[in-house]
C-alpha positions in Angstrom: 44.2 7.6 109.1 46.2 10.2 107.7 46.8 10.2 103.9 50.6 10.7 104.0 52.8 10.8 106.9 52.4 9.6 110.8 50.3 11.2 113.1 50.5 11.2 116.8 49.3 12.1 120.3 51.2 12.5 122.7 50.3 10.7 126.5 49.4 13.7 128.8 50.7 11.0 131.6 53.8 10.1 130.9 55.8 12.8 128.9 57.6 11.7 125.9 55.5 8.4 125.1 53.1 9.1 122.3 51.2 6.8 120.0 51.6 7.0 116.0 49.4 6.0 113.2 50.5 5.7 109.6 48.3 6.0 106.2 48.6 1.9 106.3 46.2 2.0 109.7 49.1 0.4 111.8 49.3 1.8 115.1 52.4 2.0 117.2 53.7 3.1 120.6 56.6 5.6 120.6 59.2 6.7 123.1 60.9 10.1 122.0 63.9 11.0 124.3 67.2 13.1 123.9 70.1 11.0 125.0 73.7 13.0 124.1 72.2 15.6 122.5 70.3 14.0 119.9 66.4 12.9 119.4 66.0 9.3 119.7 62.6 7.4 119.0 62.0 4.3 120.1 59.7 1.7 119.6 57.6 0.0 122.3 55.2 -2.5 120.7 51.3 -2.3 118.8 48.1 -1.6 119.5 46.3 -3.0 120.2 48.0 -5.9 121.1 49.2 -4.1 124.5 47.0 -1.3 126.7 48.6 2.4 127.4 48.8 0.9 130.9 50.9 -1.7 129.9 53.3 0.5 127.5 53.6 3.2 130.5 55.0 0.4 132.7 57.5 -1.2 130.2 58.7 2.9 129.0 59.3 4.3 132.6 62.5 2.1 133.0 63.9 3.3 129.7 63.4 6.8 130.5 65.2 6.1 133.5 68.0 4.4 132.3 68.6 7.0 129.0 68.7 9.9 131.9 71.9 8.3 133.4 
């Protein structure tokens, strides 16, 4: 875990989604997307409590619907 700050890596699948981890050990799921010019991060849920698999499924329909 990193002493200060998040870390993160970013899914080579799915581009944008990326999973952070904090100094407290909580892991998270993370959607970054520009919607009107600015950076937005959204969050999906925890892990473990859901799979990559199962955060890929629930982000694609958000990606979609910020690119309209």
């Amino acid at each position: 875990m990193p002493q200060k700050g998040r870390r993160y890596c970013y899914d080579t699948k799915l581009s944008g989604l990326a999973i952070g981890a904090g100094p407290s050990g909580i892991k998270a799921f993370i959607l970054y997307r520009k919607a009107n010019r600015k950076q937005e991060r959204i969050k999906i849920g925890r892990y473990p409590d859901r799979t990559v698999d199962e955060t890929r499924t629930q982000a694609w329909p958000l990606i979609v619907d910020i690119a309209r």
